[in-house]
C-alpha positions in Angstrom: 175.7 6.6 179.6 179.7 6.3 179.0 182.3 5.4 181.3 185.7 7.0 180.9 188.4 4.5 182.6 190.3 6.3 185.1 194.1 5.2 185.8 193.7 4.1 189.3 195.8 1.0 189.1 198.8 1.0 191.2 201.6 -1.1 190.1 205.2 -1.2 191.7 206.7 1.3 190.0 210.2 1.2 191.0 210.5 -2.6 190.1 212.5 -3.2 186.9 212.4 -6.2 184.8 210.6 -7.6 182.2 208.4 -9.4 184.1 207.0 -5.7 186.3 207.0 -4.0 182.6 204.6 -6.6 181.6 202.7 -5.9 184.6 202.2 -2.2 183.4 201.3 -3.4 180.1 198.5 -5.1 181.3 197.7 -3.5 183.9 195.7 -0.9 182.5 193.7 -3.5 179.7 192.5 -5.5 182.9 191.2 -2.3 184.2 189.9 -0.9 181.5 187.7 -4.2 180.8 186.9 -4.6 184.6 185.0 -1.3 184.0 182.9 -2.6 181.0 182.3 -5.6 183.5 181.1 -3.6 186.3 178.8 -1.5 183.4 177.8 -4.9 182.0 176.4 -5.7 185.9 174.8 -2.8 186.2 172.6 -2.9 183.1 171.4 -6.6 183.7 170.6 -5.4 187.6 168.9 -2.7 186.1 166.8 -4.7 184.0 165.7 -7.6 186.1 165.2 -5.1 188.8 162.6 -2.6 185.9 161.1 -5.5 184.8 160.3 -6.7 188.4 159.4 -3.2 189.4 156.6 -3.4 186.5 155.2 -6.5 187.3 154.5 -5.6 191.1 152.7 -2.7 189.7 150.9 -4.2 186.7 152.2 -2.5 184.3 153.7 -5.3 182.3 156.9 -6.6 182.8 157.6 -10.0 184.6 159.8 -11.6 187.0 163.2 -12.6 185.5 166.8 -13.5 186.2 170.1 -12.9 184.3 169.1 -14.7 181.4 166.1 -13.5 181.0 167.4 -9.9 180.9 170.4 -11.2 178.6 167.1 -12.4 176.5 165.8 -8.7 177.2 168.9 -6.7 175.9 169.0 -8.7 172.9 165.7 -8.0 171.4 166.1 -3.9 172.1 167.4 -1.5 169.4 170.9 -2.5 168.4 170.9 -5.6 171.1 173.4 -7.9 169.3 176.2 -5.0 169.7 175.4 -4.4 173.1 175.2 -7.7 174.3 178.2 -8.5 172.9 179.5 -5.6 174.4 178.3 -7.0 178.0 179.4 -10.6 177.1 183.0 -9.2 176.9 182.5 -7.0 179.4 181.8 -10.0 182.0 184.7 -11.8 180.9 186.9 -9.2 181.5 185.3 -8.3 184.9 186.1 -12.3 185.5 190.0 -12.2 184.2 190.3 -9.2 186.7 188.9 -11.5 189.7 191.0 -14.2 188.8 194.4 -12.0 188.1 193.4 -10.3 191.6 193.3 -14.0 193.4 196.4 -15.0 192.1 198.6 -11.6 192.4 196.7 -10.5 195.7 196.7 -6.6 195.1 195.6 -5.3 198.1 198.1 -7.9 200.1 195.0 -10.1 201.7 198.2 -12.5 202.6 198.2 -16.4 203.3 196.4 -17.3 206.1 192.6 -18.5 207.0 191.0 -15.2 206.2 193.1 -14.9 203.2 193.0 -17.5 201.3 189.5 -17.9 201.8 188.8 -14.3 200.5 191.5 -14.7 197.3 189.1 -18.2 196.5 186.1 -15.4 196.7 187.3 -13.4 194.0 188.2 -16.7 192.0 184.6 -18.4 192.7 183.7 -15.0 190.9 186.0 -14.6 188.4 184.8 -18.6 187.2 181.4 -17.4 187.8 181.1 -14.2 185.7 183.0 -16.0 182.9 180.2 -18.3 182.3 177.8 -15.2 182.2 180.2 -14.4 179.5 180.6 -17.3 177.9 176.3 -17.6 177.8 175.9 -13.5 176.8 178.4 -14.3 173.7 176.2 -18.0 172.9 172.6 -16.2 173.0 174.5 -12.6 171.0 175.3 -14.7 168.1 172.4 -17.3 168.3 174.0 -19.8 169.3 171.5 -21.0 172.8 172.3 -19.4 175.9 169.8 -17.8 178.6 168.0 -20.2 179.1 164.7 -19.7 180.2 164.4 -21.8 183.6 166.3 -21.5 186.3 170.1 -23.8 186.4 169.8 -24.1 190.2 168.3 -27.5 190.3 170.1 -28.9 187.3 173.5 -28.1 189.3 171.9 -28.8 192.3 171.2 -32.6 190.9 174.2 -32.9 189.7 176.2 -32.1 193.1 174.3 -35.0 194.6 176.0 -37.6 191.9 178.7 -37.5 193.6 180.2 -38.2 197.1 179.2 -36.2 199.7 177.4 -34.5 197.2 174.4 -33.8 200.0 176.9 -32.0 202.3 178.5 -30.0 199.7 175.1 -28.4 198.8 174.1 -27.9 202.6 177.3 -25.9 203.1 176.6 -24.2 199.6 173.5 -22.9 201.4 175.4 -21.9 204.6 177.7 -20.4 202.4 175.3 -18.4 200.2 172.7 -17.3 203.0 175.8 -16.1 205.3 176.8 -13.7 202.1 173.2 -12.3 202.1 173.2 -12.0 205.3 176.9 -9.9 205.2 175.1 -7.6 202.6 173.2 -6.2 205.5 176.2 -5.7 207.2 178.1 -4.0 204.2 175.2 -2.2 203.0 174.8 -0.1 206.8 178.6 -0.1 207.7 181.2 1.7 205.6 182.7 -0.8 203.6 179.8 0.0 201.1 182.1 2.8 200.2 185.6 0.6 200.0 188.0 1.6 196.9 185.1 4.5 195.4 187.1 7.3 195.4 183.9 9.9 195.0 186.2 13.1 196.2 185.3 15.0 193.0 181.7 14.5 193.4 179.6 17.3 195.7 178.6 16.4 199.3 174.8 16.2 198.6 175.6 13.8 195.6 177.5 11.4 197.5 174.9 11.3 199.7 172.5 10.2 197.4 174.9 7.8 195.7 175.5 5.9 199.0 172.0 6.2 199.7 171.4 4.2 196.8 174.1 1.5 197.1 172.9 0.6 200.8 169.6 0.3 199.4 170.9 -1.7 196.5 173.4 -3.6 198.6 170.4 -4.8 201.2 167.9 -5.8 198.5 170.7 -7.9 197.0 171.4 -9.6 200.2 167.4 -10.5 200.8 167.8 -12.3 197.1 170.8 -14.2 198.2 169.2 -15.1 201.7 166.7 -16.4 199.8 168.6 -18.4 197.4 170.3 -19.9 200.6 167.0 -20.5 202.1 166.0 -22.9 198.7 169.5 -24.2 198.0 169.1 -25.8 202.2 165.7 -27.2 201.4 167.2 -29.1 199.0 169.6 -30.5 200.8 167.9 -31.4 203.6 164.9 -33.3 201.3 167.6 -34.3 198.7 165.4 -33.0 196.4 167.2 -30.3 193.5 163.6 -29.1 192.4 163.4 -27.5 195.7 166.6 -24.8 194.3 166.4 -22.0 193.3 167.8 -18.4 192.0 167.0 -15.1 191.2 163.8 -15.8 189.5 162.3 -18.0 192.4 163.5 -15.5 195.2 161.8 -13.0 193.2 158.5 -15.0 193.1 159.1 -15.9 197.0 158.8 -12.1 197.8 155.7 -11.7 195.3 154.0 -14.2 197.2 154.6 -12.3 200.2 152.6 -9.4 199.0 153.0 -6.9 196.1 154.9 -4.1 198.0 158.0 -6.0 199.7 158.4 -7.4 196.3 158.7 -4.1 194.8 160.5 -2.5 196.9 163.1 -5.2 196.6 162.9 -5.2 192.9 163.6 -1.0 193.2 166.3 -1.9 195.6 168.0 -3.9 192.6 167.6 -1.3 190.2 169.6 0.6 192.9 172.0 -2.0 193.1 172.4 -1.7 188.6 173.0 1.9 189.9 176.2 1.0 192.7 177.7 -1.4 190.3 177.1 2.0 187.4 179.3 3.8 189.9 181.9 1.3 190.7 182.4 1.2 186.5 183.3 5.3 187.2 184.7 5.7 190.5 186.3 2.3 191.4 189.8 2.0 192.8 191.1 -1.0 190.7 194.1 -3.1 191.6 195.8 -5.4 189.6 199.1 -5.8 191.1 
């Protein structure tokens, strides 16, 4: 499946200067590899979510997280190229997060609200440039994807430090409150925000935004879940008791095989939302 980049980035086009020129120069790169990141997102949803879907039916497969499907992409038919493709795709998904904090496109402004959403997009921006970072390691055979999960190695190393019990109990807060906001976003209309789908037909935009709220809501059970573990660590100060991806996935298993499929459909369906923000996102730089 290819992606044509659309120009959708708006820059001020009646400011002169070097300094707005330079703007428009890079303007369209940033977008151009924000699109390869959002394709980059979508295939590695895709594949935890198929290889989930599998093993809740027993037809194979196995429960997995970003670097096991990293692992996954590299031993496919020409895997090297296209992991290296996605390993510069994420890094330029993160560079567009972190221009987008600093230059604040869509004029989020200074206060509370703000500044706490412009350190969103740079949390991300550092985030998805380590996914980088390990896609280009494990490409070129180097380590990377590690097979168990990092929660409770980072989780054991926040509590070295001062406070370091506190910080991960409002990590939790923090990352349970965004699952719980999927729900929101996946029912209200913001699942929608800056996709411009006008050239698509009325019945396909149905079933595109059909598929991002489901996407959207299995995503935010995962994160819910990840919230759920990070807190149990905190309050036993004990890091085994993190987790990520892998374990939520294993969580909802446990629960019984069909709310663990259907989640792991519902984050195929999300590979699928993040496939159509690569084509039909709005992106802002400046």
């Amino acid at each position: 499946m290819v992606f044509v980049a659309r120009a959708d980035v708006v820059t001020l086009s009646e400011a002169k200067g070097p300094e707005m020129n330079a703007t428009r120069d890079v303007a369209p790169w940033i977008e151009r590899m924000a699109r390869v990141g959002y394709t980059a997102k979508g295939i590695l949803y895709l594949t935890i979510g198929y290889l989930a879907a599998k093993a809740g039916l027993g037809r194979g497969g196995s429960i997995t997280d970003t670097g096991g499907a990293m692992r996954q992409v590299k031993g496919a038919s020409l895997g090297q190229p296209l992991l290296l493709v996605i390993a510069a795709g994420l890094l330029g998904y993160a560079g567009w997060r972190l221009v987008e904090a600093i230059t604040d496109p869509e004029r989020r402004g200074t206060d509370l609200k703000g500044i706490l959403m412009r350190a969103g997009f740079a949390a991300r921006g550092i985030f998805h440039a380590g996914l980088g970072l390990t896609a280009f390691r494990l490409a070129l055979g180097q380590g990377g994807g590690a097979s168990g999960s990092q929660a409770p190695h980072w989780t054991a190393q926040a509590f070295q430090i001062p406070g370091g019990q506190l910080l991960v109990g409002i990590a939790a807060l923090w990352i349970g409150g965004y699952g719980l906001y999927q729900f929101y976003r996946a029912w209200s209309s913001k699942v929608r925000r800056h996709l411009q789908l006008a050239e698509l037909s009325a019945r396909a935009q149905r079933w595109v935004l059909g598929l991002s709220r489901f996407g959207v809501a299995a995503r935010g059970v995962v994160f819910c879940l990840i919230g759920v573990f990070l807190a149990q660590a905190a309050l036993r100060h004990d890091p085994a008791q993190a987790g990520g991806v892998r374990e939520s996935l294993r969580a909802l298993e446990e629960k019984g095989q069909w709310p663990f499929v259907v989640v792991a459909m519902g984050l195929m369906a999300y590979g699928v939302y993040q496939l159509v923000h690569a084509r039909y996102r709005n992106i802002r730089v400046a």
